[in-house]
VMD Tcl script that builds the backbone (N, CA, C; Angstrom):
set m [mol new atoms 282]
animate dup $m
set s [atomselect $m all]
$s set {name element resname resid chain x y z} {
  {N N UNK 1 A 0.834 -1.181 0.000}
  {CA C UNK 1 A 0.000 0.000 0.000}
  {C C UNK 1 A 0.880 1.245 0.000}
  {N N UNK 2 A 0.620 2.135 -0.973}
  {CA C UNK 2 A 1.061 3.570 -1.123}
  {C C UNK 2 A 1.022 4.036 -0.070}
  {N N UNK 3 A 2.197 4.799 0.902}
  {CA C UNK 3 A 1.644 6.050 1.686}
  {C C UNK 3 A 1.525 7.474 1.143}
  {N N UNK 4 A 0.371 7.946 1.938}
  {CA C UNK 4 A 0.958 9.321 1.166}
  {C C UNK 4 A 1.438 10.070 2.031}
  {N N UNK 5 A 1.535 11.597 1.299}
  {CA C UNK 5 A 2.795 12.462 1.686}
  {C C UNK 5 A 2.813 12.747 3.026}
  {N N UNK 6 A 1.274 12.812 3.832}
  {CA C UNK 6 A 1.388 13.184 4.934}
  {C C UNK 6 A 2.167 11.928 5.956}
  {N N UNK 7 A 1.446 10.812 5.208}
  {CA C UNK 7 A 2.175 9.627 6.520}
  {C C UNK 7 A 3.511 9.471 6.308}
  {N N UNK 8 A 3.930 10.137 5.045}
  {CA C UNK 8 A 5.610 9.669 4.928}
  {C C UNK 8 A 5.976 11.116 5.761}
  {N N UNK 9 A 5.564 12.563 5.953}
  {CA C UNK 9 A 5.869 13.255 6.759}
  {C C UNK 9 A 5.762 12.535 7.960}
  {N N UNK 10 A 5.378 12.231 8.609}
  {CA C UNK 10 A 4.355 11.760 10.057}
  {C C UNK 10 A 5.699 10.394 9.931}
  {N N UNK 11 A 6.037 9.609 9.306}
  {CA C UNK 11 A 7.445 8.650 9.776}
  {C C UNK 11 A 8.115 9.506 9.532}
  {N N UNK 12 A 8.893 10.483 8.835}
  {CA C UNK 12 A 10.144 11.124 9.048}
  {C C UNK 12 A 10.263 11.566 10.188}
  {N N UNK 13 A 9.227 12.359 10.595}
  {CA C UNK 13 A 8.940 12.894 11.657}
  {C C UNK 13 A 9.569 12.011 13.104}
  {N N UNK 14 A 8.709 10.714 12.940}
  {CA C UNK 14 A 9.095 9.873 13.938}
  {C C UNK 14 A 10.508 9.467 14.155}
  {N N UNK 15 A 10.525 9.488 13.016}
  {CA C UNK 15 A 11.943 8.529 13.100}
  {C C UNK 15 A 13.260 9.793 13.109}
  {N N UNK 16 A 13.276 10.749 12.807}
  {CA C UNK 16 A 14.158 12.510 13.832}
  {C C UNK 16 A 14.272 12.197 14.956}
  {N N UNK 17 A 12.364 12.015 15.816}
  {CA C UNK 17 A 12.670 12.091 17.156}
  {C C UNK 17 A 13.251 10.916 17.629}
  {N N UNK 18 A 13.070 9.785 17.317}
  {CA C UNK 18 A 13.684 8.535 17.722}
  {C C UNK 18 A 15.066 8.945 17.963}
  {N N UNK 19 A 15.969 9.490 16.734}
  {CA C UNK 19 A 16.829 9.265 16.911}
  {C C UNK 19 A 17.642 10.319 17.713}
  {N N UNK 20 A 16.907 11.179 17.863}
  {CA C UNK 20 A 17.569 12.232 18.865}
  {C C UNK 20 A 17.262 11.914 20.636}
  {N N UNK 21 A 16.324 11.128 20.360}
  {CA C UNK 21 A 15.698 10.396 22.378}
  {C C UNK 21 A 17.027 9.624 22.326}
  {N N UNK 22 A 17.114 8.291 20.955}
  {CA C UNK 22 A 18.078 7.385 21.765}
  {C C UNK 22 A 19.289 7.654 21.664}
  {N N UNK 23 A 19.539 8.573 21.105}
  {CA C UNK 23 A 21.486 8.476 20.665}
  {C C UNK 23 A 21.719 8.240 19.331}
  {N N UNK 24 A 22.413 8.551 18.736}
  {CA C UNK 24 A 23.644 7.611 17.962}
  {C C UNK 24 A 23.513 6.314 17.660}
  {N N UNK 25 A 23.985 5.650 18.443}
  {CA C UNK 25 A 24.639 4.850 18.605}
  {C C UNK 25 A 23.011 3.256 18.149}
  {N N UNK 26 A 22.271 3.691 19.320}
  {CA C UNK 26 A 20.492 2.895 18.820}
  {C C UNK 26 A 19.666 3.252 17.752}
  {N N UNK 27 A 20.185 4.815 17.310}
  {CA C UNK 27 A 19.421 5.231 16.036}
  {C C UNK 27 A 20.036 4.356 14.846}
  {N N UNK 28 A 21.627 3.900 14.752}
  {CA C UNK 28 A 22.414 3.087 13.549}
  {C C UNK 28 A 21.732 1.762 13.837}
  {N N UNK 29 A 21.497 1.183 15.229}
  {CA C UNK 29 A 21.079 -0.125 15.583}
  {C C UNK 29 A 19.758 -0.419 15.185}
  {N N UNK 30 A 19.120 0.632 14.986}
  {CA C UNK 30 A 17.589 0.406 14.793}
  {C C UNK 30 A 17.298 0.924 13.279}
  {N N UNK 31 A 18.303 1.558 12.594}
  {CA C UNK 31 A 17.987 2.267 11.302}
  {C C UNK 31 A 17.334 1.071 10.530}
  {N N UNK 32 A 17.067 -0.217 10.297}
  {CA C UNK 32 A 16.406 -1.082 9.094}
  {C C UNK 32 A 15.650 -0.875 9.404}
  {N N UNK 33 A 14.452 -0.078 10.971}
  {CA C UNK 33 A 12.851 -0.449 10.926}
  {C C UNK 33 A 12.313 0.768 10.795}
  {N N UNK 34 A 13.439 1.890 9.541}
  {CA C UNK 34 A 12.664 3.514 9.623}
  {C C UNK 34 A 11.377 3.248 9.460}
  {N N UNK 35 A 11.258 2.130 7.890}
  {CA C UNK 35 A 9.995 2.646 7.510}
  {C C UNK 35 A 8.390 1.796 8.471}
  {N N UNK 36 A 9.003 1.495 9.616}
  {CA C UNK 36 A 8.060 0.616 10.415}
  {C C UNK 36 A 8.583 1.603 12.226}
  {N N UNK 37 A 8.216 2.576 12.039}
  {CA C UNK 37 A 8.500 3.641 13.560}
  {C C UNK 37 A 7.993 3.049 14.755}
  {N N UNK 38 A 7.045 2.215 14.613}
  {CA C UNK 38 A 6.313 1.293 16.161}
  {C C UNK 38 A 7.476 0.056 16.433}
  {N N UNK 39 A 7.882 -0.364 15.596}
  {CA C UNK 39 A 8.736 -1.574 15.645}
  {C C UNK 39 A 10.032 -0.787 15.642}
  {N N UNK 40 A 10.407 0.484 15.453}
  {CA C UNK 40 A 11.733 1.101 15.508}
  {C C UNK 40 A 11.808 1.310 17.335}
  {N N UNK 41 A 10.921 1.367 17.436}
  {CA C UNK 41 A 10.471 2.552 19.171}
  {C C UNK 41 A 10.727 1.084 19.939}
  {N N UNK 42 A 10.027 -0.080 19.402}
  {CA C UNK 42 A 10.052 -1.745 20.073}
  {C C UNK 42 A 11.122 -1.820 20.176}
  {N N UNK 43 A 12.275 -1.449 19.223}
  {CA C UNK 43 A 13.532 -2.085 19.138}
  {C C UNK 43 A 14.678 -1.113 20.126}
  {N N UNK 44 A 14.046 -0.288 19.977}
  {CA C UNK 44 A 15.060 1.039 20.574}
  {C C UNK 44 A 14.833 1.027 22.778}
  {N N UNK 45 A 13.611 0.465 22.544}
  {CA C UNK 45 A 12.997 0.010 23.735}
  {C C UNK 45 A 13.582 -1.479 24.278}
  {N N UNK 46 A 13.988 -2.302 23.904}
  {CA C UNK 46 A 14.895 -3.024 24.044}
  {C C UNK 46 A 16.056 -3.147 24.434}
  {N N UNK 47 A 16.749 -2.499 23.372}
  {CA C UNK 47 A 17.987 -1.600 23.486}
  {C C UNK 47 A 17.956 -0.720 25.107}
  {N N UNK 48 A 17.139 -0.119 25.204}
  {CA C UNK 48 A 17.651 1.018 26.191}
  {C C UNK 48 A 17.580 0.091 27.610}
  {N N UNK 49 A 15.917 -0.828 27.517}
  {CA C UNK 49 A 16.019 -1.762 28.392}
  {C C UNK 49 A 17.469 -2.560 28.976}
  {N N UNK 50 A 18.334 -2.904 28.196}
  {CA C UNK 50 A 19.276 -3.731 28.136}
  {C C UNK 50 A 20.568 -2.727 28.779}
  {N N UNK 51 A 20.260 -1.163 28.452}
  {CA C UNK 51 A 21.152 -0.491 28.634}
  {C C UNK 51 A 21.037 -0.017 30.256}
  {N N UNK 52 A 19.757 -0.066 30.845}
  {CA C UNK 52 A 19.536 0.313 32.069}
  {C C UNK 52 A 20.407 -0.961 32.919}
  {N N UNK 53 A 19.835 -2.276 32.597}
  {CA C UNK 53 A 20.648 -3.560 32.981}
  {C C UNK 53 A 22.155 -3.101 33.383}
  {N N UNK 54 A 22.349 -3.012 32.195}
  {CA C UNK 54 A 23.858 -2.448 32.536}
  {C C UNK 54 A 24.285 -1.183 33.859}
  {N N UNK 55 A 23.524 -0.615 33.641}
  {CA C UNK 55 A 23.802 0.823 34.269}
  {C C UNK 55 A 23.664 0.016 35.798}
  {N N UNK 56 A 22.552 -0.737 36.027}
  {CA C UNK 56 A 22.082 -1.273 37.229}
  {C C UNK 56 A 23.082 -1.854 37.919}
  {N N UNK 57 A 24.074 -3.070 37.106}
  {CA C UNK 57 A 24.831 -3.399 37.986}
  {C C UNK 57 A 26.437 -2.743 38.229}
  {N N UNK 58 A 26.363 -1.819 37.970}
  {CA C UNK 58 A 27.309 -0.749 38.345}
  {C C UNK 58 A 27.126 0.123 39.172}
  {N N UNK 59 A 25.895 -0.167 40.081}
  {CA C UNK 59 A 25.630 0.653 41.482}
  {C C UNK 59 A 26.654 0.268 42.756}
  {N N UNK 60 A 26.852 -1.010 42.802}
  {CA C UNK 60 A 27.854 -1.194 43.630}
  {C C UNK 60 A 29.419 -0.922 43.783}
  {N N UNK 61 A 29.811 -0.505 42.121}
  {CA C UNK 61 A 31.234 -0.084 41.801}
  {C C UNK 61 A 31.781 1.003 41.579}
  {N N UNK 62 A 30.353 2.105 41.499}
  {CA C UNK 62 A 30.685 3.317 41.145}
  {C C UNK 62 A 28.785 4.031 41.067}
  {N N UNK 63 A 28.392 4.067 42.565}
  {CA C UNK 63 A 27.564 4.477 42.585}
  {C C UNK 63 A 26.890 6.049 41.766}
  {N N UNK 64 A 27.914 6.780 42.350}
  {CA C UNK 64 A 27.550 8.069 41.729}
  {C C UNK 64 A 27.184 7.943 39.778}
  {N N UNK 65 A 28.031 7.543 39.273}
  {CA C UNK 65 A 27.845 6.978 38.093}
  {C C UNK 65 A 26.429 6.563 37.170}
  {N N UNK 66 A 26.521 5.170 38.149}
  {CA C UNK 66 A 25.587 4.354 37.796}
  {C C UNK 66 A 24.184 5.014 38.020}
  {N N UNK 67 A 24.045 5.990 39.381}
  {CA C UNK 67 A 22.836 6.594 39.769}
  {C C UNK 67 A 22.218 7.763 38.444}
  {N N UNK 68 A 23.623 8.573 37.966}
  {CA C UNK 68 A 23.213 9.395 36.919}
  {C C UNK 68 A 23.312 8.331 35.389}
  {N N UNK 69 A 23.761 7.805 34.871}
  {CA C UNK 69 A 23.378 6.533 34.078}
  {C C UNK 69 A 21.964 5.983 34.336}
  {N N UNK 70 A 21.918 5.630 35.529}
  {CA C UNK 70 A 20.408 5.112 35.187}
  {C C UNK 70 A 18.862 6.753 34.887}
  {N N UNK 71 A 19.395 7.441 35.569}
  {CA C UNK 71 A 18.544 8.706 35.460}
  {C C UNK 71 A 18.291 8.465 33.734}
  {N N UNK 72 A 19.481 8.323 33.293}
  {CA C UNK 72 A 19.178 8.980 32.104}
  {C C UNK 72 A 18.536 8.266 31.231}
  {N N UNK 73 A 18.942 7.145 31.322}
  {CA C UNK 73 A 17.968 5.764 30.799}
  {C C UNK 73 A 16.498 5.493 31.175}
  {N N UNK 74 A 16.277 6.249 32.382}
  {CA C UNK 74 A 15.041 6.574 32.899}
  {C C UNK 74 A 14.497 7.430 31.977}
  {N N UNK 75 A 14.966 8.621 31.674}
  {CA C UNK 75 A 14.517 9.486 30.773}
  {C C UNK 75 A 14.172 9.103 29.422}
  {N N UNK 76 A 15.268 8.100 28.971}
  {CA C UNK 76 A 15.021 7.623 27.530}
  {C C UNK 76 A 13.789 6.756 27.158}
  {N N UNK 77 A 13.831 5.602 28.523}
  {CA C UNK 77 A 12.613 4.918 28.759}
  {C C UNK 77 A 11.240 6.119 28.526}
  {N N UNK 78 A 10.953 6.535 29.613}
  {CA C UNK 78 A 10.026 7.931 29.439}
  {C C UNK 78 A 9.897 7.939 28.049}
  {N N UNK 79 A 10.549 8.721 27.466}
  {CA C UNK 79 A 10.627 9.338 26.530}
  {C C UNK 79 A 10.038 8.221 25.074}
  {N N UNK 80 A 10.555 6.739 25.074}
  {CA C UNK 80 A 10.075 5.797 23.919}
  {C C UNK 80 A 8.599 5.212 24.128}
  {N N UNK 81 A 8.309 5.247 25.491}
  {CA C UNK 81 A 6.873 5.214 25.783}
  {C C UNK 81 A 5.756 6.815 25.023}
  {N N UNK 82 A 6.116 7.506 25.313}
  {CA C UNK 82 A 5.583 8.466 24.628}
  {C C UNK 82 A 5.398 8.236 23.082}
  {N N UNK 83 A 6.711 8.051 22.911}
  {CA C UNK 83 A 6.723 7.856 21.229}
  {C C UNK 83 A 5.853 6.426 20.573}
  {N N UNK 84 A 5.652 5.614 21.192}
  {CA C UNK 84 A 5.279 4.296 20.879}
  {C C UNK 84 A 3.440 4.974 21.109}
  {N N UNK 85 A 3.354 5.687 21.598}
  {CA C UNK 85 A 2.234 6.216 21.817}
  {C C UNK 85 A 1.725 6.827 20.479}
  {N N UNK 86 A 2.816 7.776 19.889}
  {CA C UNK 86 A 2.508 8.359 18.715}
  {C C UNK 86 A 2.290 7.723 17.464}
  {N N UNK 87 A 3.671 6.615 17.468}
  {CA C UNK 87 A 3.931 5.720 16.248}
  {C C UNK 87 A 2.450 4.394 16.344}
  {N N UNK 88 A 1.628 4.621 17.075}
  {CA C UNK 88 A 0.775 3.681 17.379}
  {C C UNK 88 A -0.707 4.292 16.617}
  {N N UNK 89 A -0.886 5.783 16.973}
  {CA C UNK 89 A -1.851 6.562 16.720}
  {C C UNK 89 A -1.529 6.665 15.439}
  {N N UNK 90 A -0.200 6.920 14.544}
  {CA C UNK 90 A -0.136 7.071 13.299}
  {C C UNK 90 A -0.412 5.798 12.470}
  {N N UNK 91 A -0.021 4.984 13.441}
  {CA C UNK 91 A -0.412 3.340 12.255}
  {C C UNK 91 A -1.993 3.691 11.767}
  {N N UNK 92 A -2.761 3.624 13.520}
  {CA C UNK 92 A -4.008 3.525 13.793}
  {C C UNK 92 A -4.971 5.024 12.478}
  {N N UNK 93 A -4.408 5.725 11.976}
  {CA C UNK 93 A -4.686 6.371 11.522}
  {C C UNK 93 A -4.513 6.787 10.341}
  {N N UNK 94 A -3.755 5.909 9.613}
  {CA C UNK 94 A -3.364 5.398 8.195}
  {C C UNK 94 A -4.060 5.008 7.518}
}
mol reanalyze $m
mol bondsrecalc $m
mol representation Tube
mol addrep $m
């Protein structure tokens, strides 16, 4: 199925903010699911999941660290829930 111009605005769109919430580094990791932004946000949500893991067990070795590491992964979390919110309403509205 054709999209048109607005829904291909409405994924560019998504997929900017994606990559400015997760970084670098998850925006290259997740770049094959531009043209699928709910399954980009799934994957990036994964990713960050995996990244908090990490952050977690580095509370005992370098608390200060690990405490602002996880903040921020907190934030990112936040932040892909929102978006999975959007990329959900745009499917739903296609």
């Amino acid at each position: 199925m054709k999209k048109t111009p607005e829904q291909s605005e409405v994924e560019k769109a998504l997929n900017q903010l994606i990559s400015i919430v997760v970084g670098a580094k998850f925006a290259k990791e997740s770049d094959y699911l531009q043209d699928r932004p709910r399954e980009r946000v799934q994957k990036c949500l994964e990713l960050a999941l995996a990244e908090y893991g990490q952050a977690s067990s580095l509370l005992q070795d370098s608390p200060p660290e690990a405490k602002a590491k996880l903040a921020q992964v907190h934030r990112k979390l936040d932040s892909l829930q929102s978006l999975i919110v959007l990329a959900t309403f745009s499917e739903e509205t296609a």
